[in-house]
N, C-alpha and C positions, 0 to 999 in steps of 0.2 A: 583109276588106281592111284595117280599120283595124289590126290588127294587126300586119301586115304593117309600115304605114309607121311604129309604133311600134319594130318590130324593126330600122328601117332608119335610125330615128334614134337609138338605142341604140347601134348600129352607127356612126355618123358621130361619136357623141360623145366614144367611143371611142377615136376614132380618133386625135382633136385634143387626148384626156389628154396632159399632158404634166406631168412634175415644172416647176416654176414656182420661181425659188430672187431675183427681183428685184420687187420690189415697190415701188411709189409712196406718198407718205404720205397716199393719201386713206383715210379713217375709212371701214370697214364698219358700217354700222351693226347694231343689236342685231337687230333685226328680221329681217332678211336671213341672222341667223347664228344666228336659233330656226329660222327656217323648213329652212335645210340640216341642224343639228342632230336636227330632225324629222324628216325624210328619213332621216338618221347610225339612227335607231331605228328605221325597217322594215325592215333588215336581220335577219336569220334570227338564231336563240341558241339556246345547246344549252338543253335542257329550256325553252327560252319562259323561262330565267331572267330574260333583259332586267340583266345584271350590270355595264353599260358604263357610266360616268360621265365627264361631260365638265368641263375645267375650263379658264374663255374668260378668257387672262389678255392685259391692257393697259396693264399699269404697266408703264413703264420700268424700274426696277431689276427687279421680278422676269424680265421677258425677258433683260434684263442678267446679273445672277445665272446663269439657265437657260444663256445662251448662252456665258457662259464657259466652262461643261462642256462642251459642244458643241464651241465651238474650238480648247479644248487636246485633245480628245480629236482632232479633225479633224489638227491640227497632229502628231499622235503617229502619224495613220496614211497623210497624205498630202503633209506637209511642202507643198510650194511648191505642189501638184500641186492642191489641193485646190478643189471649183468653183467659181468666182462667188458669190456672195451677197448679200442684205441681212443687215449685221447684226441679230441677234434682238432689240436695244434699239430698232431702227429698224421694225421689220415689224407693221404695225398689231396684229394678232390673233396669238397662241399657243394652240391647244387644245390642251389635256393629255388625250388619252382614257386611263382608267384603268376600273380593276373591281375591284370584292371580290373575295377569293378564295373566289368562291362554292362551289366543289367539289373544295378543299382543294388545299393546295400542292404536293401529289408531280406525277407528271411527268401522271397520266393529269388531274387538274385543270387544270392547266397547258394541256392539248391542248383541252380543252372551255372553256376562257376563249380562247383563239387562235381556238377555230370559230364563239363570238359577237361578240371584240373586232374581229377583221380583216375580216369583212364589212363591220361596221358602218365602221369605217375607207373602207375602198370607198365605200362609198353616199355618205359625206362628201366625199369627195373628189372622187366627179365631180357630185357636187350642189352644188359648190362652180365646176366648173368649167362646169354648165349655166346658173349666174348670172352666169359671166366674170369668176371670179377666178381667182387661180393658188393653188395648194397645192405640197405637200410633205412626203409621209410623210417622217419619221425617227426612229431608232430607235438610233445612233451612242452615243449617252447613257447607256443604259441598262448599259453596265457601269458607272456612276457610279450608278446609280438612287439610293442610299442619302444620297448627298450632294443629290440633288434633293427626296427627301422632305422634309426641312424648311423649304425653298421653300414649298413647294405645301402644306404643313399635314397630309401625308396620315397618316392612320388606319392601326396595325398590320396590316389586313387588307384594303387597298386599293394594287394596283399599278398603277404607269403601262407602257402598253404603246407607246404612240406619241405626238409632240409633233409638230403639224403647222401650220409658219407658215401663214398665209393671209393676202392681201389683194391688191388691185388692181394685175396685172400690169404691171410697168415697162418691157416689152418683147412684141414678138408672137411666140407662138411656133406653128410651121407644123404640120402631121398628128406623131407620134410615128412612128420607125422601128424595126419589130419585124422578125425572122424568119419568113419563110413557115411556116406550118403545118405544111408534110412536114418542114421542119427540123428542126421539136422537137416530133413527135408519131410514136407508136409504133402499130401494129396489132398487141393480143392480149399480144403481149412485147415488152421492152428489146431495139432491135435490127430490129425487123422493118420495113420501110418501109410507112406511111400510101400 
């Protein structure tokens, strides 16, 4: 039975994920962001490499720096259109999850860093939002990556794969709304209805 109600609150937390893009200026403290961090690591990795590094940045210019990329890029693909936000000078926390290019840079590398990086991504995120704060995958950046690496100090053999604001939601947000399941799920082949 306990199981059960584990699967049911899994189920409910789910449900209430929501990208989070407005944040208040209360301070996360360090504590609370080893502990989700910790959680960011029981996520599965190809070979148990464990190759995800995390980088918890709080200076204002570097968020500034970062977020400039962000907004001209934002600005280049959504003009006026583009969501709500706190600015990234303004958002308590920035993690940089990055990894070595543990199993080399051609594309099948590249697939086995995605099968350890984006779990771990997930687990962060709703371990972020099981202690009620709001997140934010993004990834918009990353045609600029090069221009972010000397930001962030990184290592010829260390790429960033997601920057994900975090901090104390400045508004409530309700269940998340998805597709039913027979929408976007197939039986056997493309095409056949669930």
């Amino acid at each position: 039975m306990a199981e059960q109600a584990s699967f049911e609150a899994l189920e409910e937390l789910m449900m209430r994920q929501r990208a989070g893009r407005l944040f208040d200026s209360r301070e996360v403290e360090d504590s609370l962001i080893e502990r989700i961090l910790g959680m960011a690591t029981r996520a599965p990795s190809a070979r148990n490499a464990q190759t995800w590094r995390f980088i918890v940045i709080r200076d204002t210019e570097t968020k500034a720096r970062l977020g400039s990329v962000f907004d001209e890029l934002g600005s280049q693909m959504y003009g006026q259109g583009a969501p709500t936000r706190t600015p990234w000078a303004e958002v308590p926390v920035l993690i940089a999850v990055c990894s070595e290019y543990a199993f080399g840079e051609d594309e099948s590398g590249r697939m086995a860093l995605g099968a350890s990086i984006y779990p771990a991504v997930q687990n962060l995120l709703l371990a972020a939002h099981a202690a009620g704060l709001s997140t934010v995958l993004t990834t918009r950046w990353k045609r600029r990556e090069p221009e972010l690496r000397p930001i962030l100090d990184l290592p010829e053999n260390v790429g960033i794969y997601a920057i994900i604001p975090l901090g104390w939601p400045a508004e409530t947000l309700g269940k998340n709304r998805r597709r039913p399941v027979p929408e976007v799920t197939y039986r056997e082949r493309w095409g056949r209805n669930w």
